[in-house]
N, CA, C and O atoms as a Tripos MOL2 file, in Angstrom:
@<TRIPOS>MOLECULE
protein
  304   303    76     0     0
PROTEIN
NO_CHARGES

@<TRIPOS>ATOM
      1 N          -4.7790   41.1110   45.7740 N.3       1 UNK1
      2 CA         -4.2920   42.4100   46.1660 C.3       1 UNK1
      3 C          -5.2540   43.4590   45.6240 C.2       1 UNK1
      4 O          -5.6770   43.3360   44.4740 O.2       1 UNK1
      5 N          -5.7150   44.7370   46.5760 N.am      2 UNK2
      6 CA         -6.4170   45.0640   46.1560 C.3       2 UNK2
      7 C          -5.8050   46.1900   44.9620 C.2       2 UNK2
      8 O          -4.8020   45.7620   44.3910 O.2       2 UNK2
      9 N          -6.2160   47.3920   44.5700 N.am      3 UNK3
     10 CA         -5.9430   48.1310   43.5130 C.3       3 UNK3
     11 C          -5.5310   49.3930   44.4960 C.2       3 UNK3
     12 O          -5.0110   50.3290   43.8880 O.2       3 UNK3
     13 N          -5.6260   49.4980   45.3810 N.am      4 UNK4
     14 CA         -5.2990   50.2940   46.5150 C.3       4 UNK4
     15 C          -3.5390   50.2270   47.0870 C.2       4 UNK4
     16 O          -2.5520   50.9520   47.2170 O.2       4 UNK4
     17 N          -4.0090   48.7830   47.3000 N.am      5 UNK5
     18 CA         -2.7880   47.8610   47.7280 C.3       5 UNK5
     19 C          -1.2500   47.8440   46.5640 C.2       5 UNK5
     20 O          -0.0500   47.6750   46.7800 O.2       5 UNK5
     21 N          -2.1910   48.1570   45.1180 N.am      6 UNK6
     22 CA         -1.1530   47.5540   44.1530 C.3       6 UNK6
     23 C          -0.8440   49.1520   43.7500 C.2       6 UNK6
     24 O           0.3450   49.3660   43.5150 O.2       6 UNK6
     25 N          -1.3470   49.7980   43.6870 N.am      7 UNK7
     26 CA         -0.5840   51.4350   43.8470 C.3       7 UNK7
     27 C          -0.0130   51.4900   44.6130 C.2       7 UNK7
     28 O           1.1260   51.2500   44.2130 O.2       7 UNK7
     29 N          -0.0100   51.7630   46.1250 N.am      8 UNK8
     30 CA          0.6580   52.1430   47.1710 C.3       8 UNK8
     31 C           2.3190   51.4280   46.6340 C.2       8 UNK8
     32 O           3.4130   51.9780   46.5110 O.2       8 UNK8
     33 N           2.0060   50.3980   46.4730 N.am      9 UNK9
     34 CA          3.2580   49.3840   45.9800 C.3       9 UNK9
     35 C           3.9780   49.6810   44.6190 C.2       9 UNK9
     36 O           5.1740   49.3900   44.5780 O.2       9 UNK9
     37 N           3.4750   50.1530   43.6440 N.am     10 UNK10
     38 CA          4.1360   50.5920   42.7560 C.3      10 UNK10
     39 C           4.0840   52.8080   42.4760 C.2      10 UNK10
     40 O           4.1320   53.5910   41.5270 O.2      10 UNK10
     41 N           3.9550   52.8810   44.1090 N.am     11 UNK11
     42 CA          4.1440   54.5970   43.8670 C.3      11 UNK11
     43 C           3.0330   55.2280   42.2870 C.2      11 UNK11
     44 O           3.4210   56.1840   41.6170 O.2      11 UNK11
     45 N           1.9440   54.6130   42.0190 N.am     12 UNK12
     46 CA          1.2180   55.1640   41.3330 C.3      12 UNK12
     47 C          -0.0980   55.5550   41.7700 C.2      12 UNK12
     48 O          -0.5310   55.2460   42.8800 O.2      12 UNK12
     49 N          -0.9170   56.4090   40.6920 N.am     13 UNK13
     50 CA         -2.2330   56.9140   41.5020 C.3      13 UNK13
     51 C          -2.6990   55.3800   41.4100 C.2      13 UNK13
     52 O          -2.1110   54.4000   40.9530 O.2      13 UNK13
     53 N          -4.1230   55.5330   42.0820 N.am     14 UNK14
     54 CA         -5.0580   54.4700   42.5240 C.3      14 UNK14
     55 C          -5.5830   54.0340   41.1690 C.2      14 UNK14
     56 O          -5.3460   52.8630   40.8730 O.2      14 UNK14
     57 N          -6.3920   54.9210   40.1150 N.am     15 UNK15
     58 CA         -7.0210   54.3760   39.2910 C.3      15 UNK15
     59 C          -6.3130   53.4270   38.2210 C.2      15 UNK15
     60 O          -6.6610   52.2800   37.9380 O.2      15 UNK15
     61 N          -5.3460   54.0820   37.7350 N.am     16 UNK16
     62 CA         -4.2400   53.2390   37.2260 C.3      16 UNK16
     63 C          -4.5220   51.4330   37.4010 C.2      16 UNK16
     64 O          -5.1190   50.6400   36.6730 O.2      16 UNK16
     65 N          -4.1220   51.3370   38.1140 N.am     17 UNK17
     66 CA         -4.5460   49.4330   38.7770 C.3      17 UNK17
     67 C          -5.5490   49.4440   38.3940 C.2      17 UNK17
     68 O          -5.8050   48.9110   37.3150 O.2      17 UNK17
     69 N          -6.5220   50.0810   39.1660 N.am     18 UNK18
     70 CA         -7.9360   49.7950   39.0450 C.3      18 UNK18
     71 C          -8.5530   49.8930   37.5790 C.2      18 UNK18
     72 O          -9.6900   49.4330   37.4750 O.2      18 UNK18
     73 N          -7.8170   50.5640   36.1300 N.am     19 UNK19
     74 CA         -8.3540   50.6040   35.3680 C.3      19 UNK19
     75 C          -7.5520   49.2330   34.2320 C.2      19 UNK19
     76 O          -7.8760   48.9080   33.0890 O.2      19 UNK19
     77 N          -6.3290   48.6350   35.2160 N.am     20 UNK20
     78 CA         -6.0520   47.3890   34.3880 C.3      20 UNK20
     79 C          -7.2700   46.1670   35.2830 C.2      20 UNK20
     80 O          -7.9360   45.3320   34.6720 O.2      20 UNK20
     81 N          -7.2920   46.3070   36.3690 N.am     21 UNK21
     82 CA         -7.7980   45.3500   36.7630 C.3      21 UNK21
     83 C          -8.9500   45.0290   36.1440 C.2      21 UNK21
     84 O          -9.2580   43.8670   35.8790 O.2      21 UNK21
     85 N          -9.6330   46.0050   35.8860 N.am     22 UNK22
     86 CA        -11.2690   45.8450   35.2770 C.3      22 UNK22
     87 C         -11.1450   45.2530   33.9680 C.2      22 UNK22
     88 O         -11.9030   44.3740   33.5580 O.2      22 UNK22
     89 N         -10.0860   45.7890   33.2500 N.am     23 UNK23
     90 CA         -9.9070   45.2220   31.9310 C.3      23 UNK23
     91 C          -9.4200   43.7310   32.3240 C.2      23 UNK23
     92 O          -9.5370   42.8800   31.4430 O.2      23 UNK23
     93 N          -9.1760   43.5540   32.8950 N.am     24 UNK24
     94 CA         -8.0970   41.9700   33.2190 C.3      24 UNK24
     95 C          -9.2160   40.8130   33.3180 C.2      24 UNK24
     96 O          -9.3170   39.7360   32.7300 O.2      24 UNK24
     97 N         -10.3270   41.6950   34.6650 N.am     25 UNK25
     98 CA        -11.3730   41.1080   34.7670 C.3      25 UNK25
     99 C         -12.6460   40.8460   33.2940 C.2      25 UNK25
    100 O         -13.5540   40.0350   33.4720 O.2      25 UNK25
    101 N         -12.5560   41.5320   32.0870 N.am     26 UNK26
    102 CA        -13.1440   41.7730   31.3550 C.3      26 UNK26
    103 C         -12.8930   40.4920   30.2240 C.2      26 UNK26
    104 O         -13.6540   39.8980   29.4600 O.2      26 UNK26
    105 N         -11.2940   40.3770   30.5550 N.am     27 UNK27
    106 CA        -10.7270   39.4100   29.4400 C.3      27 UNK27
    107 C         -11.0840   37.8730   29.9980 C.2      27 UNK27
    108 O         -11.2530   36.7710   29.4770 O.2      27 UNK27
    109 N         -11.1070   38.4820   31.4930 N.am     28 UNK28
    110 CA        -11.5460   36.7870   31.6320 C.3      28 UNK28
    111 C         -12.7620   36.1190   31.8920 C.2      28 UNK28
    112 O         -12.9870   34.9140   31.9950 O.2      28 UNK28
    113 N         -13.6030   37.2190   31.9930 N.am     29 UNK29
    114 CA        -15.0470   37.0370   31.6930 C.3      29 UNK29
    115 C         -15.1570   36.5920   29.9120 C.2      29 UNK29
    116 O         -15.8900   35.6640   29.5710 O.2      29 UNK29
    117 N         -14.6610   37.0700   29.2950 N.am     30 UNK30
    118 CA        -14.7830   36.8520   28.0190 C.3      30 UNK30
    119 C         -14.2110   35.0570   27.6760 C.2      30 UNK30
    120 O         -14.8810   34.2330   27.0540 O.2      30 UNK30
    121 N         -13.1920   34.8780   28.1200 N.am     31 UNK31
    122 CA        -12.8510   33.4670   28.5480 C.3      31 UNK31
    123 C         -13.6830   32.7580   29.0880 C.2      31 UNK31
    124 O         -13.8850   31.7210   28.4560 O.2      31 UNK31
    125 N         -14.3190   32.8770   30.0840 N.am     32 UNK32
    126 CA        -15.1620   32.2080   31.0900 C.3      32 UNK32
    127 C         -16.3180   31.6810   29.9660 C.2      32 UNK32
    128 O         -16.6160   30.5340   29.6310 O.2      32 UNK32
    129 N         -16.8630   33.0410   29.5080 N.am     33 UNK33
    130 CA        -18.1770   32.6950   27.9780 C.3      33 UNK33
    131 C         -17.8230   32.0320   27.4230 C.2      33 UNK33
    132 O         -18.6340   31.2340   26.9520 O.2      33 UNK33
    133 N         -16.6730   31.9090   27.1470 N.am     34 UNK34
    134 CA        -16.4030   31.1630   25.5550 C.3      34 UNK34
    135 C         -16.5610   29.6360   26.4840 C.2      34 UNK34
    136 O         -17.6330   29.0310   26.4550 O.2      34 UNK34
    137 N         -15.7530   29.2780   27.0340 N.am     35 UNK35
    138 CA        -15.7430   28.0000   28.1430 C.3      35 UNK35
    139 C         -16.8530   27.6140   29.2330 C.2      35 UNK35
    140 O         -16.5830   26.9540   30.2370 O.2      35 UNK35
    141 N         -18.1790   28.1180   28.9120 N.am     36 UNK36
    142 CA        -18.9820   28.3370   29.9770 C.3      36 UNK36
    143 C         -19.7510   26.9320   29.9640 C.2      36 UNK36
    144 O         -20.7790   26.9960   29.2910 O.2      36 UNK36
    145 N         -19.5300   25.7860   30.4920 N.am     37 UNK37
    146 CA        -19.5920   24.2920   30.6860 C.3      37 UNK37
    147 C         -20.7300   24.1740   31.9340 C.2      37 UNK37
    148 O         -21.8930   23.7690   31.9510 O.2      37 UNK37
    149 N         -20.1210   24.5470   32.6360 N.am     38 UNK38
    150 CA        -20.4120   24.0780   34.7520 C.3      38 UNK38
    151 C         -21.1720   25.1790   34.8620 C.2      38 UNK38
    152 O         -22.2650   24.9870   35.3960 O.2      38 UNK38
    153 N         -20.8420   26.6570   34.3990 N.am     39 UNK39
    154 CA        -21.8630   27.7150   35.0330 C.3      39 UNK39
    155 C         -22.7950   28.8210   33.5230 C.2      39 UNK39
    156 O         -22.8590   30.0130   33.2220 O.2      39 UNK39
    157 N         -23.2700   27.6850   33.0560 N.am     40 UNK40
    158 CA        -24.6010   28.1500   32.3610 C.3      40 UNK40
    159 C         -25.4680   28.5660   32.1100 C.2      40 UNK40
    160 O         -25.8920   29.0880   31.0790 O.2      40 UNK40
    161 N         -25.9300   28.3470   33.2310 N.am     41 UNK41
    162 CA        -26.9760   29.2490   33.8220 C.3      41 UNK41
    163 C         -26.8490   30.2850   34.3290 C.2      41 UNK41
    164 O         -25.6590   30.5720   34.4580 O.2      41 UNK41
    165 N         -27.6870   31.1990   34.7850 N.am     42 UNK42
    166 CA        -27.0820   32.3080   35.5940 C.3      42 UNK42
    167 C         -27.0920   31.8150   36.7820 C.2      42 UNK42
    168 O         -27.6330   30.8470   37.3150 O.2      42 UNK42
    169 N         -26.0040   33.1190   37.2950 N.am     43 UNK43
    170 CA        -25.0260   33.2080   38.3610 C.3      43 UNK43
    171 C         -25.3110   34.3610   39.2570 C.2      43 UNK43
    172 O         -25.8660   35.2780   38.6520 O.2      43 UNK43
    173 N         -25.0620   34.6220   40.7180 N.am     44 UNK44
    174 CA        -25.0630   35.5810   41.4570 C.3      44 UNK44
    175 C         -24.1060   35.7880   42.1460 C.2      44 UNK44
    176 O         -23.8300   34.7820   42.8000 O.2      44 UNK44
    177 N         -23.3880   36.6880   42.3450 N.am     45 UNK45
    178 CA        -22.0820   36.6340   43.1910 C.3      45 UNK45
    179 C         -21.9590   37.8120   44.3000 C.2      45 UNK45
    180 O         -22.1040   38.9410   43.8310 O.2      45 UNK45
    181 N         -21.7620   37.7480   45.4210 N.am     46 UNK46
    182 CA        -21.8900   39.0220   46.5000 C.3      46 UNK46
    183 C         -20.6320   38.8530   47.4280 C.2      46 UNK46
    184 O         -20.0120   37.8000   47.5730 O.2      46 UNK46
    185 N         -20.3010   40.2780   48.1460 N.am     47 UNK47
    186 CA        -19.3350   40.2490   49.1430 C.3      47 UNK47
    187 C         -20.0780   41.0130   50.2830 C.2      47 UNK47
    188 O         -21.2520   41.3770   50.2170 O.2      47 UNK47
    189 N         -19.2830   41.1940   51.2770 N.am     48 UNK48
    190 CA        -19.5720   41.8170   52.4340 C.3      48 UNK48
    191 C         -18.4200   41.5370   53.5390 C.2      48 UNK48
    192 O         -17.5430   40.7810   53.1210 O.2      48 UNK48
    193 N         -18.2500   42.0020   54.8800 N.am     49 UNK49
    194 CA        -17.3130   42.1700   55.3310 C.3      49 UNK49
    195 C         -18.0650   42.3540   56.7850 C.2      49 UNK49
    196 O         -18.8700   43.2520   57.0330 O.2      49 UNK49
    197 N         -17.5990   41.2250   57.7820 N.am     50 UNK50
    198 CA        -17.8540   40.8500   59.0310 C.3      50 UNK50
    199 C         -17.4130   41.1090   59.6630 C.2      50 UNK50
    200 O         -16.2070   41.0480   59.4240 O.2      50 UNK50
    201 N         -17.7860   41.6710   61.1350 N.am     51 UNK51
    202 CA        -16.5380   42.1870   61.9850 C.3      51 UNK51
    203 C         -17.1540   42.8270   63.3300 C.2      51 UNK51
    204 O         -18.3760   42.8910   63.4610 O.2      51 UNK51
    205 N         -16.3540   43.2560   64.2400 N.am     52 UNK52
    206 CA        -17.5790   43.8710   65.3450 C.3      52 UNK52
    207 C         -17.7430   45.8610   64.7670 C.2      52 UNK52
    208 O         -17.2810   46.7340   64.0320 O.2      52 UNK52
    209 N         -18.6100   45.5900   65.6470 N.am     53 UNK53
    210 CA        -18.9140   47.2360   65.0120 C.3      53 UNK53
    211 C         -18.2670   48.1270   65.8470 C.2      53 UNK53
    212 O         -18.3290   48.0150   67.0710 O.2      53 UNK53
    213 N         -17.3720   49.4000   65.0330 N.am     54 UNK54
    214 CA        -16.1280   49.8900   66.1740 C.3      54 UNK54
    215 C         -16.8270   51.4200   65.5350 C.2      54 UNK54
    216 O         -17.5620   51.7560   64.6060 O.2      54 UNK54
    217 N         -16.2390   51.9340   66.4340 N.am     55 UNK55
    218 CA        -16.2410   53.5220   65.8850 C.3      55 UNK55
    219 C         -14.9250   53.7850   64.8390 C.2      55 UNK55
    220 O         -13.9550   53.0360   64.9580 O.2      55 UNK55
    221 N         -14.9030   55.0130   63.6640 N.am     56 UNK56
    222 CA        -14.3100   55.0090   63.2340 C.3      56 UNK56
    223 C         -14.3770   54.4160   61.7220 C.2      56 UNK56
    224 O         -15.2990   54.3980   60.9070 O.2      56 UNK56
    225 N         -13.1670   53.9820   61.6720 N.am     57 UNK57
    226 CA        -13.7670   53.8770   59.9400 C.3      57 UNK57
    227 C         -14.8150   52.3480   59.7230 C.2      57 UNK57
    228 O         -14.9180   51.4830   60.5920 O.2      57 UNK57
    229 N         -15.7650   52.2950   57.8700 N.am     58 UNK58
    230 CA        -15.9040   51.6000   57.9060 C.3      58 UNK58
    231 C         -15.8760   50.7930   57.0030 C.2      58 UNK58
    232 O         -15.0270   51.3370   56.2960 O.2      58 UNK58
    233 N         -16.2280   49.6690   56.3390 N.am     59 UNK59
    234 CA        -15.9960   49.1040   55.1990 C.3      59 UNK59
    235 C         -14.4170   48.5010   54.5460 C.2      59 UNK59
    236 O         -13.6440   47.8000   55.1990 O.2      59 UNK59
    237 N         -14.2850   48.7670   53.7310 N.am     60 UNK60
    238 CA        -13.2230   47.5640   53.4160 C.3      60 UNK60
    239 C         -12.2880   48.0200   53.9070 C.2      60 UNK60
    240 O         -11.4040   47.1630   53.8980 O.2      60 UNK60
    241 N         -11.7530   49.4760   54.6260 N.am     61 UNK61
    242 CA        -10.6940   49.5630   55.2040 C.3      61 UNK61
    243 C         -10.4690   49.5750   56.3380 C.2      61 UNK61
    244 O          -9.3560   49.5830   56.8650 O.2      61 UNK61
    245 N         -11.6950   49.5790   56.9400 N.am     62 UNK62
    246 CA        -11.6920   49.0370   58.3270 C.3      62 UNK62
    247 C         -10.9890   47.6560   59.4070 C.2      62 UNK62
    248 O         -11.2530   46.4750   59.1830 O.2      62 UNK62
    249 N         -10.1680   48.0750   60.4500 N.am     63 UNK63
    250 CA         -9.6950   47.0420   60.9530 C.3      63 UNK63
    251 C         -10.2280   45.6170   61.2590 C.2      63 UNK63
    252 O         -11.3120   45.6850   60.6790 O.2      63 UNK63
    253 N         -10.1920   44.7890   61.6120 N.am     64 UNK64
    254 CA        -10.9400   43.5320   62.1880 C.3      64 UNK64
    255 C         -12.1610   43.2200   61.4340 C.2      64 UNK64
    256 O         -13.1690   42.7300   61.9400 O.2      64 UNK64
    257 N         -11.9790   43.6130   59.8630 N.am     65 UNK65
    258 CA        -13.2420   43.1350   58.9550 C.3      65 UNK65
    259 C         -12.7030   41.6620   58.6230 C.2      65 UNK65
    260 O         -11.5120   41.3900   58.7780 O.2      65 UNK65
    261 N         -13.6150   40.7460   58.1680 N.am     66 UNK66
    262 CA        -13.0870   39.8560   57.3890 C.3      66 UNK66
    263 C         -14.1010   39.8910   56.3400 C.2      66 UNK66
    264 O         -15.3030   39.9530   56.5990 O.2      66 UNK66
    265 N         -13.4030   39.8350   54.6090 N.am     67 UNK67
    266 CA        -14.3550   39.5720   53.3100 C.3      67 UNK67
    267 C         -14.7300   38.2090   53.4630 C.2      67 UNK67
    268 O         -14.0780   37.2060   53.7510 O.2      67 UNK67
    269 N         -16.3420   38.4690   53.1160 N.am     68 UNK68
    270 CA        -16.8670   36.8630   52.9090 C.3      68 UNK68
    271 C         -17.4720   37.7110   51.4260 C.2      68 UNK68
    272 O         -17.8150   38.8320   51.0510 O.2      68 UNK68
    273 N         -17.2960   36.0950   50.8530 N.am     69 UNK69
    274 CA        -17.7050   36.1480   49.2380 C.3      69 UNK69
    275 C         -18.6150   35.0140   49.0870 C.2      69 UNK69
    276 O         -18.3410   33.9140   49.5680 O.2      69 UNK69
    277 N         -19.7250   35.2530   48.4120 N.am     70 UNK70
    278 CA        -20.4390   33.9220   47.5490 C.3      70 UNK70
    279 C         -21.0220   34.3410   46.4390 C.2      70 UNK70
    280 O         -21.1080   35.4270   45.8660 O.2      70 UNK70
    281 N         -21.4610   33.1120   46.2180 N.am     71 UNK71
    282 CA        -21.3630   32.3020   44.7160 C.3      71 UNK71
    283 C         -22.7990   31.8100   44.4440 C.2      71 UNK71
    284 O         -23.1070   30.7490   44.9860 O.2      71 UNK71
    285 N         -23.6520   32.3830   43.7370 N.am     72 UNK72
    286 CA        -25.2260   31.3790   43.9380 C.3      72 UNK72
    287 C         -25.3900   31.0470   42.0310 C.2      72 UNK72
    288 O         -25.1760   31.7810   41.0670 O.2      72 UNK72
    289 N         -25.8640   29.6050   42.1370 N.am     73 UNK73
    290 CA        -25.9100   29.5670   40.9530 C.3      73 UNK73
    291 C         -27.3640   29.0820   40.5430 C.2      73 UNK73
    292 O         -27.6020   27.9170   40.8600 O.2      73 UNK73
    293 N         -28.2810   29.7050   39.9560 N.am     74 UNK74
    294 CA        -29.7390   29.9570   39.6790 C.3      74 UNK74
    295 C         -29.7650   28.6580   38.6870 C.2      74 UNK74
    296 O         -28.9060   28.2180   37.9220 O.2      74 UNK74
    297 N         -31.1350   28.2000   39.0100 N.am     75 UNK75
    298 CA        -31.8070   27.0050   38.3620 C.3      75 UNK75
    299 C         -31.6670   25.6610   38.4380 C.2      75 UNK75
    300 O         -32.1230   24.7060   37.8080 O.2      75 UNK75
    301 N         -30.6180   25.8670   39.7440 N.am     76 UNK76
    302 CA        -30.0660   23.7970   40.0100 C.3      76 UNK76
    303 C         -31.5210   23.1330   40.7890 C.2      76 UNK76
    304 O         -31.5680   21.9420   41.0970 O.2      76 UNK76
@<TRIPOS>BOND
     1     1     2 1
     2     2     3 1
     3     3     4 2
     4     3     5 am
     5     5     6 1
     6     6     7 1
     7     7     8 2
     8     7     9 am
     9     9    10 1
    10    10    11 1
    11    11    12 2
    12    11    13 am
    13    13    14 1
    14    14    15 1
    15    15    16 2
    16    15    17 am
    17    17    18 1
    18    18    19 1
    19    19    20 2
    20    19    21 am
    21    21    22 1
    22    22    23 1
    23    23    24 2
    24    23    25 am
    25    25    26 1
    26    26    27 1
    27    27    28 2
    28    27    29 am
    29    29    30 1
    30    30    31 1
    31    31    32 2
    32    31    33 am
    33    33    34 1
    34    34    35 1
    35    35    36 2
    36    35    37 am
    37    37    38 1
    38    38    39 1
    39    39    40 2
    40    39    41 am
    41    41    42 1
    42    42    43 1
    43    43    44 2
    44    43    45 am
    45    45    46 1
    46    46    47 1
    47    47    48 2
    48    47    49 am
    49    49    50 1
    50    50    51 1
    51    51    52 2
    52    51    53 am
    53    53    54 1
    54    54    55 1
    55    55    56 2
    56    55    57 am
    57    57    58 1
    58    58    59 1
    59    59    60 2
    60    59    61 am
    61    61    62 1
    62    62    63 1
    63    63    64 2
    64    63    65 am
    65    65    66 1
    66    66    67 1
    67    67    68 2
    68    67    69 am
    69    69    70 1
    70    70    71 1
    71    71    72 2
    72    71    73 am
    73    73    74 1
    74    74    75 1
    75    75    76 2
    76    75    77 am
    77    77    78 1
    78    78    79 1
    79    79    80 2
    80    79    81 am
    81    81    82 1
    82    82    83 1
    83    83    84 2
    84    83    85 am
    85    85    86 1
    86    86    87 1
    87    87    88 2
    88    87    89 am
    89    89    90 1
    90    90    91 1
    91    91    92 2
    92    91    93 am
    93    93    94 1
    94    94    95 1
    95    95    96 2
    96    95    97 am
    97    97    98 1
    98    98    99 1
    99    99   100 2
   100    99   101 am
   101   101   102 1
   102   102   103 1
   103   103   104 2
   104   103   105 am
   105   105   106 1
   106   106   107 1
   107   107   108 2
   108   107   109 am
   109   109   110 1
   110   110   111 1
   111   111   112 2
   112   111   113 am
   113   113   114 1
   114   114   115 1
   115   115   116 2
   116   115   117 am
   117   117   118 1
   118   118   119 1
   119   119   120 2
   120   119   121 am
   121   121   122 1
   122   122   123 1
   123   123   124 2
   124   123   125 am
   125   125   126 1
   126   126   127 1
   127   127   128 2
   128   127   129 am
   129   129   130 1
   130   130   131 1
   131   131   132 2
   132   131   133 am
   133   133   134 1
   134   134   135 1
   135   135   136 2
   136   135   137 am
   137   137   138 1
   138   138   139 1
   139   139   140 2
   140   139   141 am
   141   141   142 1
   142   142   143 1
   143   143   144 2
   144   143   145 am
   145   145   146 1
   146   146   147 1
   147   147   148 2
   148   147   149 am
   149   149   150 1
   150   150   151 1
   151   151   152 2
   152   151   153 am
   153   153   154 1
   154   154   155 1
   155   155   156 2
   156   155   157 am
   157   157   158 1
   158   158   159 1
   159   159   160 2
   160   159   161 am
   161   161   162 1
   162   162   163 1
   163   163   164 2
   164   163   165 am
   165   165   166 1
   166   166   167 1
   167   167   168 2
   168   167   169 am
   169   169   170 1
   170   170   171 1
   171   171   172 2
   172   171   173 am
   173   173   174 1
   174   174   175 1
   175   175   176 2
   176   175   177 am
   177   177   178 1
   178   178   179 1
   179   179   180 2
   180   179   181 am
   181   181   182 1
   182   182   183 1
   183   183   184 2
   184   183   185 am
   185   185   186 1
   186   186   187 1
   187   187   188 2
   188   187   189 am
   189   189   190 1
   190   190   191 1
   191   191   192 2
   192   191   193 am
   193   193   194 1
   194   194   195 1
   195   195   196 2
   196   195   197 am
   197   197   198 1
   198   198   199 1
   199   199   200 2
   200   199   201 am
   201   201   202 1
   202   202   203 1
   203   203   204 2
   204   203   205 am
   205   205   206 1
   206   206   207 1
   207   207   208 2
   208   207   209 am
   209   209   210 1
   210   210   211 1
   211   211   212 2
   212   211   213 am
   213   213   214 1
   214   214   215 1
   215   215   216 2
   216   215   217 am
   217   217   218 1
   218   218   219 1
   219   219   220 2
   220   219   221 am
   221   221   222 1
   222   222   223 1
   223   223   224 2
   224   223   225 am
   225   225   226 1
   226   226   227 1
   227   227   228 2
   228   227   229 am
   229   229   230 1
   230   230   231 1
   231   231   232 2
   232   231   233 am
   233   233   234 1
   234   234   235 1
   235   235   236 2
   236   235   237 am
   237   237   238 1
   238   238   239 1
   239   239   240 2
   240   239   241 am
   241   241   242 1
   242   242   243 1
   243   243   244 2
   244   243   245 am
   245   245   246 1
   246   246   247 1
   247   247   248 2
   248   247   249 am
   249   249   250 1
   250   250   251 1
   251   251   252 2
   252   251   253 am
   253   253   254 1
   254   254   255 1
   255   255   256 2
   256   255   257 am
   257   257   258 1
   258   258   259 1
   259   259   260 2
   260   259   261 am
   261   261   262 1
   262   262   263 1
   263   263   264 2
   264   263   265 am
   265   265   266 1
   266   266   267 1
   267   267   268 2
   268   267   269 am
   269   269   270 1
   270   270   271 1
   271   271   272 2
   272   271   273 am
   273   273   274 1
   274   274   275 1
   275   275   276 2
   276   275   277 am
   277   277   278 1
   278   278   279 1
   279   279   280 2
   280   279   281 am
   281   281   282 1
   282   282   283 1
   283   283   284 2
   284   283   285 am
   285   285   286 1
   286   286   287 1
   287   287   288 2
   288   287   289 am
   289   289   290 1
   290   290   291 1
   291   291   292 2
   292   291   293 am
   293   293   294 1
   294   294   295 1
   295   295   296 2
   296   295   297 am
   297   297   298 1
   298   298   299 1
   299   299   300 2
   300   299   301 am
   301   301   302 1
   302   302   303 1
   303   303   304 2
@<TRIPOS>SUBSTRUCTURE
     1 UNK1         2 RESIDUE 1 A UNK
     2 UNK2         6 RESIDUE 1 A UNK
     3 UNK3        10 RESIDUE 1 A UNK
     4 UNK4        14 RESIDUE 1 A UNK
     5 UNK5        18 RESIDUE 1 A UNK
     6 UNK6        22 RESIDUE 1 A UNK
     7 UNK7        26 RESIDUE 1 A UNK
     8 UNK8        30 RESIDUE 1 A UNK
     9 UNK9        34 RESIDUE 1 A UNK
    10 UNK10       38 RESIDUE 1 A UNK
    11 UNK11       42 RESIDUE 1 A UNK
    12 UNK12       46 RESIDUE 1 A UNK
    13 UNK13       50 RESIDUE 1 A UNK
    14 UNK14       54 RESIDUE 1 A UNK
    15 UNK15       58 RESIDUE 1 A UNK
    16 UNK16       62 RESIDUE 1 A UNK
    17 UNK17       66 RESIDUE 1 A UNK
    18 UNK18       70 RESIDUE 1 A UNK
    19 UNK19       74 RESIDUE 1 A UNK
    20 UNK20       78 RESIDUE 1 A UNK
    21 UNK21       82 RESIDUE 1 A UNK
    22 UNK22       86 RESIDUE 1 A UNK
    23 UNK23       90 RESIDUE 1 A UNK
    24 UNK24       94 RESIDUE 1 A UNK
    25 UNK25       98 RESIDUE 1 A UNK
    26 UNK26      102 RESIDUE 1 A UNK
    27 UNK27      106 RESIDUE 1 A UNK
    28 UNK28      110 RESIDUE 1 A UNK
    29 UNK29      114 RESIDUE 1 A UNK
    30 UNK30      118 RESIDUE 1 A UNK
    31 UNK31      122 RESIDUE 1 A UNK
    32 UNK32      126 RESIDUE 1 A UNK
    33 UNK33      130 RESIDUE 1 A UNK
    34 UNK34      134 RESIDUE 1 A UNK
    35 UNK35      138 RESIDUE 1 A UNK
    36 UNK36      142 RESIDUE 1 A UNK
    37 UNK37      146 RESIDUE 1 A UNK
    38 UNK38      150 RESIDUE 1 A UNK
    39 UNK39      154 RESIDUE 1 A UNK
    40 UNK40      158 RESIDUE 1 A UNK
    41 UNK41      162 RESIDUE 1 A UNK
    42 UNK42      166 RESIDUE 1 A UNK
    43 UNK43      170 RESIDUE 1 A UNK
    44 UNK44      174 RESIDUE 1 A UNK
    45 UNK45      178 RESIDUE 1 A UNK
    46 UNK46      182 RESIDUE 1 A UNK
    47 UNK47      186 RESIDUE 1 A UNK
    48 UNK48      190 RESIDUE 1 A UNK
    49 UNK49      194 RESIDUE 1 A UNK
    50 UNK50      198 RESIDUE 1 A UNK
    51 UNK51      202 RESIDUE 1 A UNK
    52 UNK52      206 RESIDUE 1 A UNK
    53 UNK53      210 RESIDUE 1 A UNK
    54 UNK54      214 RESIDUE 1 A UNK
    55 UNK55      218 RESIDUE 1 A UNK
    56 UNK56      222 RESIDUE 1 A UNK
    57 UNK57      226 RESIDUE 1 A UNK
    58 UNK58      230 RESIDUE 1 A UNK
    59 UNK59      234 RESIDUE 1 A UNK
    60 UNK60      238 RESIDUE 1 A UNK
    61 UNK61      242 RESIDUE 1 A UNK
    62 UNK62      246 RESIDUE 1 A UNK
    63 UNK63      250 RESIDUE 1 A UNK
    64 UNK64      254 RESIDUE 1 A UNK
    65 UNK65      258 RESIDUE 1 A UNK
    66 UNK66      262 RESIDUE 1 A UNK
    67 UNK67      266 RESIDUE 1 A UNK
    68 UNK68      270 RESIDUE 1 A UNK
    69 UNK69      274 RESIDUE 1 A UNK
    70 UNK70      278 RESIDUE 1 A UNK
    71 UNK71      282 RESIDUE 1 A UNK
    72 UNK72      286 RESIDUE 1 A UNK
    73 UNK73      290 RESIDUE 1 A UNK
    74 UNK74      294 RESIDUE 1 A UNK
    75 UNK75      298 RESIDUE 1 A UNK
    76 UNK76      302 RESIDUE 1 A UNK
């Protein structure tokens, strides 16, 4: 859910979410280090969002996008 998504839903401003989420994300990066086994090496990670090209809005709130995410992991 995004942080957009999770305001609208709990009647609060936007940053709010967005400033637990980052922390949430922070704690589990910190987890991830401590446990870092399988991804040791460095890592690259990207998104983007596929879709036909419409007039009107664009990017993640745009209709008929779909998120693609990957994962590259340097030195295999």
């Amino acid at each position: 859910m995004t942080a957009r998504a999770a305001a609208d839903l709990m009647e609060i401003q936007a940053n709010t979410p967005g400033l637990f989420y980052r922390k949430l994300r922070m704690i589990i990066a910190e987890k991830l280090e401590t446990e870092a086994s399988e991804f040791a090496s460095e890592i690259e990670l990207g998104e983007s969002y596929f879709g036909v090209v419409r007039k009107g809005k664009r990017g993640r709130g745009a209709a008929g996008k779909v998120p693609v995410v990957g994962i590259l992991k340097r030195g295999w």
